[in-house]
C-alpha positions in Angstrom: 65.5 37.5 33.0 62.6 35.2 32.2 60.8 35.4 28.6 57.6 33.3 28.1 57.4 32.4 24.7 53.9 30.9 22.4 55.1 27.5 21.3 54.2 28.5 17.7 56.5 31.3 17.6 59.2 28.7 19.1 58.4 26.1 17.3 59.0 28.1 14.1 62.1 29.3 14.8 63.5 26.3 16.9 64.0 23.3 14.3 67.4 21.5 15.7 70.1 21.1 17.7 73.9 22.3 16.7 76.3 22.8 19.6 78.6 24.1 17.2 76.2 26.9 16.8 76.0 27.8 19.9 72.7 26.6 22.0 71.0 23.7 23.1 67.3 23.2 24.4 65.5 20.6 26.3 62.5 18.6 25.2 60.9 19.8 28.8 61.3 23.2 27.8 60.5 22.8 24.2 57.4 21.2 22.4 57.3 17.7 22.3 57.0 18.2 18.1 60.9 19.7 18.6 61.7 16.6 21.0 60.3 14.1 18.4 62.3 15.6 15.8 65.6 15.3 17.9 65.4 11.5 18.7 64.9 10.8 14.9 67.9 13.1 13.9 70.5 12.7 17.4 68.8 10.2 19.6 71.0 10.7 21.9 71.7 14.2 22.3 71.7 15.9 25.9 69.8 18.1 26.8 69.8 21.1 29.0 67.4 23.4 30.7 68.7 26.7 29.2 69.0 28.2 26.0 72.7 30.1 26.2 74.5 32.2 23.4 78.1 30.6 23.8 81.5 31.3 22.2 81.8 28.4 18.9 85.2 28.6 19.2 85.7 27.7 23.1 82.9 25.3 22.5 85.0 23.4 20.3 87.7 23.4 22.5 85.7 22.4 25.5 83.7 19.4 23.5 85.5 17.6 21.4 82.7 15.5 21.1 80.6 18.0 20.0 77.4 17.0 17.9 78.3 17.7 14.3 76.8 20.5 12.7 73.0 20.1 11.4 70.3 21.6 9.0 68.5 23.7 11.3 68.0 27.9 12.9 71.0 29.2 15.1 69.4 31.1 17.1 71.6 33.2 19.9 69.9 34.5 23.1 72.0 36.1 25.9 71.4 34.6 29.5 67.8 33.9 28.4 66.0 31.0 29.9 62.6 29.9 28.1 59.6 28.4 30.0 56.3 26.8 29.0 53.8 26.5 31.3 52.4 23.0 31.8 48.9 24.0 30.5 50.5 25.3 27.6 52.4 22.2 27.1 49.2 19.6 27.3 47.4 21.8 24.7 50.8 21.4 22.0 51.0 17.9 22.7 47.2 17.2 22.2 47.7 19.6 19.0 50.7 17.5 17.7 48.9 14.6 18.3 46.0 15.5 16.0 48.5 17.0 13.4 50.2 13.4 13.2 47.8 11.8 12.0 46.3 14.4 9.6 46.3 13.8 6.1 48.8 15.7 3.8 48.7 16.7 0.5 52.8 16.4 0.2 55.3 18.3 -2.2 54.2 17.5 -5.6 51.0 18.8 -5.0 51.5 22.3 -3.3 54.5 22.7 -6.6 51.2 22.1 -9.1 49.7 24.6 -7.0 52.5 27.0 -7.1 53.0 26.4 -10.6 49.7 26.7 -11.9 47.5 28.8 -9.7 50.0 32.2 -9.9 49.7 35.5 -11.0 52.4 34.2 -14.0 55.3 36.1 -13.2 58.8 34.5 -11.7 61.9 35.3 -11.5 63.9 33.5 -13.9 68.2 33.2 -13.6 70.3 32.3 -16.2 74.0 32.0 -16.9 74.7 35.8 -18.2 76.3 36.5 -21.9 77.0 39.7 -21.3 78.9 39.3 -18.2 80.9 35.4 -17.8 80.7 33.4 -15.0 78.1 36.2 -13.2 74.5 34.9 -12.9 71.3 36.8 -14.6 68.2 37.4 -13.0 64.9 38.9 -14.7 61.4 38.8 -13.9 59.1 37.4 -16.8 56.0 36.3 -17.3 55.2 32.2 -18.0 52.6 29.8 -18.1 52.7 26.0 -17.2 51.7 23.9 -20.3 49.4 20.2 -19.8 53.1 18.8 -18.3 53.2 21.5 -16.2 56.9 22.5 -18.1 56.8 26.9 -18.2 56.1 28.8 -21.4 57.8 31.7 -22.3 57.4 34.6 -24.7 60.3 36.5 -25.2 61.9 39.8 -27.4 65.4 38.7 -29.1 66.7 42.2 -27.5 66.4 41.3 -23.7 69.0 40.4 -22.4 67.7 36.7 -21.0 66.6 35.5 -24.4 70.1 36.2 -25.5 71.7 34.4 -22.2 69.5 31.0 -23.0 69.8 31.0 -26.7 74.3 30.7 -25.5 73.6 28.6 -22.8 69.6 27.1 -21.9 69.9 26.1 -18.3 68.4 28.7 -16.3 66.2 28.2 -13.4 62.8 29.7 -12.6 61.9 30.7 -8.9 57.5 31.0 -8.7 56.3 32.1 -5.6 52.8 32.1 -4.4 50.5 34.5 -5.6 49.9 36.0 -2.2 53.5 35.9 -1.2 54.6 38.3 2.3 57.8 36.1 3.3 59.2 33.2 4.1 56.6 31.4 5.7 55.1 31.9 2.4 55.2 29.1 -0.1 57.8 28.7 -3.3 59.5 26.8 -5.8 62.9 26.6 -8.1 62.6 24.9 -10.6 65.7 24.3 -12.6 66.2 22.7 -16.4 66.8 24.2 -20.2 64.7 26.6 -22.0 64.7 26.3 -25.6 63.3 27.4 -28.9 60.0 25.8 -29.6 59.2 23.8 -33.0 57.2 25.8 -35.5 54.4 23.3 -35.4 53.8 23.9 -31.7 53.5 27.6 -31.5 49.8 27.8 -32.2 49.4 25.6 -29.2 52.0 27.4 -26.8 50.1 31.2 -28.1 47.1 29.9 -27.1 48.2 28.4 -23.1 50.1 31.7 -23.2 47.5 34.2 -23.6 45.1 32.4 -20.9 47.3 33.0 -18.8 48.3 36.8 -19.8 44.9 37.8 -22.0 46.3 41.6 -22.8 50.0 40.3 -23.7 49.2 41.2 -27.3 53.1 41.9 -27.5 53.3 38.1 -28.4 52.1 39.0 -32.1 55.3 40.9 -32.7 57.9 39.8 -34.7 60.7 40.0 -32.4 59.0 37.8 -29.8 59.6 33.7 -29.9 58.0 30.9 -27.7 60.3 29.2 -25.7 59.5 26.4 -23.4 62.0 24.8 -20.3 62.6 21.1 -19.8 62.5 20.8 -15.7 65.0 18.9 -14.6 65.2 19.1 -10.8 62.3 20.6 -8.6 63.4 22.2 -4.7 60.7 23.6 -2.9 60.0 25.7 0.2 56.3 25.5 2.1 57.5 27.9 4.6 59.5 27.2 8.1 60.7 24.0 9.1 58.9 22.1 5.5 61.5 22.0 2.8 62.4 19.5 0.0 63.1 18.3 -3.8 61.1 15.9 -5.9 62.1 14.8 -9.2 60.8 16.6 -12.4 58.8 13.3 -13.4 56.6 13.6 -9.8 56.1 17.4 -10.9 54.8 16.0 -14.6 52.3 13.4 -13.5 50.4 15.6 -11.4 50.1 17.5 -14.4 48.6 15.0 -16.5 45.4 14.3 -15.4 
């Protein structure tokens, strides 16, 4: 059986090489973007003209000198060989070559995006009171302040405010405001979230309620303005474009 596949749906789902998963592709078969990235990471890999689901155990046996396992998509496909037609081939490669020499605005700048141009809700994790060792999640509303660091307002009876105020680090994962799935844009950002100073809650109201206008619950006399430190950033553009940057790269792109 012979499947012809686009090269942008294969190129999505194709990002490496691992014999100990299983397969192994060809950079005639594949796009030369796939082939690039395989003499950077395994210059010297083989290659092969199929793409075969194979037992990982009689693999090992067989290879000893099997590739060690990489980042990457295992993908398994039974007996099925994959073509590209030579005209479809030219037009990737001219494509590639264009893409190479785009600009790009790079990490920091799509996380300011992320962080700042949201609907204000995340999903923020913490280290659970209530339940040791066993991780939190809830979904609360934030805004970033001028360092880009999250504001909070949050009710002394849920169950997160009582989680950070035993232990602050939590994380806080933001997605992208029109978020459908993974080729969809997001970030975790990780750190402490603490109590802020008296003096600074006129400021942190005001950021607050720009962001949420009707969140006149922040009034009440239950609620308190929290604020987290970020102290790692990992993000996730969508397939094949993943990466950290430090919380300091995050900050200046902030401060304008």
């Amino acid at each position: 059986m012979i499947i012809r596949i686009p090269y942008v749906l294969l190129g999505s789902i194709l990002s490496t090489r691992s014999t100990t998963l299983g397969f192994t592709f060809s950079s005639k078969s594949v796009s030369p973007l796939i082939a690039a990235r395989q003499s950077v990471t395994n210059p010297s890999y083989p290659v092969s003209s199929r793409l075969f689901s194979t037992n990982m155990d009689e693999v090992a046996k067989k290879d000893e000198t099997a590739t060690p396992k990489q980042a990457g998509h295992g993908v398994r496909n039974d007996g099925v060989e994959i073509e590209i037609d030579e005209e479809e081939r030219k037009i990737q490669e001219r494509f590639m070559e264009h893409q190479s020499a785009a600009p790009k605005l790079g990490f920091p700048t799509d996380v300011r995006t992320l962080v700042q141009y949201n609907h204000g809700f995340a999903v923020m994790s913490t280290n659970s009171k209530a339940n040791p060792g066993f991780p939190g999640g809830s979904v609360v509303g934030f805004s970033p302040d001028d360092e880009g660091r999250p504001l909070f307002a949050f009710s002394g009876m849920s169950s997160h405010t009582q989680d950070i105020l035993e232990d602050p680090r939590c994380s806080l994962t933001i997605a992208s405001k029109d978020f459908k799935g993974a080729a969809d844009g997001r970030v975790n950002l990780m750190g402490e979230a603490t109590l802020l100073p008296k003096e600074e809650l006129e400021a942190a109201r005001e950021t607050y309620l720009k962001k949420h206008p009707g969140a006149f619950w922040v009034n009440f006399s239950d609620f308190n303005f929290f604020r987290m430190s970020v102290m790692d950033v990992r993000f996730v553009g969508g397939f094949a474009r993943a990466g950290s940057i430090t919380a300091e790269e995050c900050k200046d792109l902030f401060i304008l």
